[in-house]
Residue, then its C-alpha position, 0 to 999 in steps of 0.5 A: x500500500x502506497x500514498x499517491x500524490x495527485x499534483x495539479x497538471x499542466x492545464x496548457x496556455x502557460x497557466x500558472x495556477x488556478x483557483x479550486x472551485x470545487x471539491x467532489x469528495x472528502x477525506x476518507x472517501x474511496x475514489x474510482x479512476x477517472x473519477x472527479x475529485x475536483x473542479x479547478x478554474x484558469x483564466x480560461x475555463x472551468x476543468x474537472x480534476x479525475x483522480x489517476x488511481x483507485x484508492x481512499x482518499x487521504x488528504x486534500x489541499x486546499x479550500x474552494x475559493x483558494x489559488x494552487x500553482x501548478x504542480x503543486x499536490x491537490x490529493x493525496x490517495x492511498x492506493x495499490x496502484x503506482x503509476x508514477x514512482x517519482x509521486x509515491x510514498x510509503x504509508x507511515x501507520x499512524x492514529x486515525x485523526x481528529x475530525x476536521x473543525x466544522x467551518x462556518x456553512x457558506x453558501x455556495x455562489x456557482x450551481x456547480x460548487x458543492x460544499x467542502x469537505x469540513x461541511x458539518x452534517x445536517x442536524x435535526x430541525x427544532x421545533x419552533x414550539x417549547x418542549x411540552x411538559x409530561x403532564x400535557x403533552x402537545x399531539x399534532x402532526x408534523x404538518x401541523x407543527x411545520x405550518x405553525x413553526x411557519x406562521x410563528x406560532x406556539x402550539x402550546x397556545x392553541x386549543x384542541x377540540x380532541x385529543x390533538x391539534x389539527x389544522x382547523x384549530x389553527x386556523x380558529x387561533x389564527x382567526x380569533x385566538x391571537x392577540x398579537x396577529x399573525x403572518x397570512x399564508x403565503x407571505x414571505x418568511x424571515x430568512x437570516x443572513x447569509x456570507x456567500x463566499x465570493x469565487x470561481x465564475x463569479x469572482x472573475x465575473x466581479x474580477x472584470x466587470x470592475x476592470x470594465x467600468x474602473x478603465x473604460x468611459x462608457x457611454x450608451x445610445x439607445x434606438x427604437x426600431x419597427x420590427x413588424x416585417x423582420x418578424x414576418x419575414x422570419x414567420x414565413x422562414x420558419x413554415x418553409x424550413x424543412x428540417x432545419x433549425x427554427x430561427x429567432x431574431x438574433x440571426x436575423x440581428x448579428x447578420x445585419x450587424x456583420x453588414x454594417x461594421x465594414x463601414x464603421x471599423x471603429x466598432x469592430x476593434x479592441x484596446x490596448x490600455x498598456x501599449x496605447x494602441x486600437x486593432x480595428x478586425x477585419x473579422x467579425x468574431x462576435x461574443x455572444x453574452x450567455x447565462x448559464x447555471x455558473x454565471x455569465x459566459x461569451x463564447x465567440x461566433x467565429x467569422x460570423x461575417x461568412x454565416x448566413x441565418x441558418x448557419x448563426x442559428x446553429x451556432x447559437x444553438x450549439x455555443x449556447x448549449x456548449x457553454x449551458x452544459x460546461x462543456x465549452x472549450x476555452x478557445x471558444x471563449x476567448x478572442x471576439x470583437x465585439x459582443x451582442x447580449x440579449x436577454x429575450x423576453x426579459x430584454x426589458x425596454x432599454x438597457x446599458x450593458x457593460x463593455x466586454x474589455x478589451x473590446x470597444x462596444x457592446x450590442x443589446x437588443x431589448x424584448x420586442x412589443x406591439x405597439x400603436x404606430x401611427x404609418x401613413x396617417x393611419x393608426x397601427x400596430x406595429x412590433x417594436x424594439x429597442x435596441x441598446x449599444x454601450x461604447x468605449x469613449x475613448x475610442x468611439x465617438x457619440x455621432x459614429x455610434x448614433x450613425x452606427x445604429x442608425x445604418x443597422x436600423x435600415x437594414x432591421x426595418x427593411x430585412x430583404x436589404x440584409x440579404x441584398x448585396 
């Protein structure tokens, strides 16, 4: 029998440390090979640690939320397996050791964080109503006594007609017995403070938003577009699309705007703080702003300018679906220039999104709505929306954004001229 210690890889890209997200076991836990024992973060993306050998679980470095060099041990499994003599030491026979301190319980603040290994086990839920005496106990069913402990109130105060207390005598305390009031059902319960430790996806989010808005003057333009024939336009698509994928608005958007940018290059740029300099692309590599379970993500439609709807529907759809899952890859992340956001339904009326550094600007399409318009003297309604775009100010001035918008407008307006050369 040996300890096999398990040593952070060389996760590529000239990574030289990553954050533990996440652990999936404990100490003592048995471990499969290729089993995952944790999720570690670059600053590329999430990767899921699987343990090399079979064994027990011994000890485990480090707490979610803290930065481990590369190379250095992350596990370390007693195992029958030797896959590297270099990694192996004998085990040393020694007295079991004292259970681990329980840690303050945090929330996690990703879906995928599971609690840590100093986690203490969960404890019975007390009762909100005193311990009865021996002499008059209090009978009442366990749902009962979770709606009082719900509403506040103590059984003891509440008279039975029989041998226990149901809902209907509650429900009569509640109505007449309580001199102090009550909380109706169904309003909200008192919750107690919560400390979420702030980590993985959600810190470096923090992390660049801040940068964002600490180094780039934003200012933001918004403009109402009538987009009744670009929704009939994409109605009739849809019935004629034979087996493939059903279309939304943003194919119909990223296509328009990919026309318009080669008119204003200022857009389609990155800045460079430190050297003082502004690369205008060639090449539409387009983020596309995606909430997943972990926090927000933009992979990248790479030459977006070479798609038609068809294709921008597809790689939405698998991007979107990639990034959802955590299975998309860190080049996929990393590289646009410029990003669209849009939050569907929820778009809201306007909204002042927050640069992508070190991109230049940032595209968001607000929800579309009927409204009443008034279209060659007569009054009609029309389907409209909004559309948002932030711009860095030291790079983009407020007459090219406006005139920007105002040329991606046409084409949203008048749709067959997206398709036109």
């Amino acid at each position: 029998m040996a300890t096999y210690k398990f040593k952070l890889p060389d996760i590529g890209e000239g990574i030289a440390e990553a954050e533990i997200v996440a652990w999936h076991v404990q100490v003592g836990d048995e471990v499969e090979e290729d089993q995952g024992i944790a999720d570690v973060m670059t600053d590329k993306a999430t990767v899921e640690m699987e343990s090399p050998v079979t064994g027990k679980v011994v000890e485990l470095n480090g707490e979610a939320g803290e930065m481990l060099a590369i190379g250095s041990v992350l596990a370390v499994i007693e195992t029958d397996d030797i896959p590297d003599e270099d990694d192996v030491a004998p085990v040393v026979q020694k007295a079991a050791p004292e259970p681990a301190k329980e840690e303050p319980t945090e929330a996690a603040s990703e879906p995928e964080t599971v609690a840590p290994a100093s986690t203490p086990a969960p404890q019975p839920v007390a009762e909100a109503a005193p311990a009865p005496s021996p002499s008059a106990p209090i009978l009442a069913s366990p749902a009962v006594r979770e709606r009082a402990r719900d509403l506040g109130v103590d059984l003891a105060q509440v008279q039975p007609h029989g041998d226990r207390i149901r809902h209907s005598d509650l429900d009569a305390y509640l109505s007449y017995g309580s001199g102090q009031g009550y909380r109706a059902p169904g309003r909200s319960r008192k919750r107690e403070d919560e400390e979420i430790k702030v980590i993985g996806m959600r810190r470096r989010i923090a992390e660049n938003m801040a940068a964002s808005k600490r180094n780039i003057p934003h200012f933001t333009y918004v403009e109402e577009m009538d987009v009744t024939e670009l929704e009939d336009m994409r109605n009739d698509l849809n019935g004629s699309r034979g087996d493939r994928p059903k279309l939304t608005v943003l194919p119909f958007i990223i296509a328009a705007i990919c026309k318009t940018l080669p008119d204003f290059p200022m857009l389609n740029a990155t800045y460079d703080d430190e050297g003082g300099t502004v690369t205008r692309h060639g090449a539409v590599h387009l983020g596309m702003a995606t909430q997943t379970d972990a926090g927000l993500t933009v992979p990248v439609i790479r030459n977006a300018q070479d798609m038609n709807v068809w294709q921008l529907s597809l790689e939405i759809a698998r991007l979107s679906e990639a990034a959802r899952t955590g299975k998309i890859k860190s080049e996929e992340l990393s590289g646009g220039t410029l990003t669209l956001t849009s939050l569907g339904p929820l778009g809201g009326i306007a909204t002042t999104p927050v640069i992508n550094r070190p991109q230049v600007a940032i595209i968001g399409p607000n929800k579309i709505v009927e409204r009443p318009a008034i279209i060659d003297g007569e009054l009609e309604a029309r389907k409209q929306m909004n559309i948002s775009i932030s711009c860095d100010h030291r790079v983009v001035d407020g007459y090219d954004a406006a005139s920007y918008v105002q040329a991606l407008k046409k084409l949203i307006e008048t749709p067959v001229l997206i398709f036109t050369d």
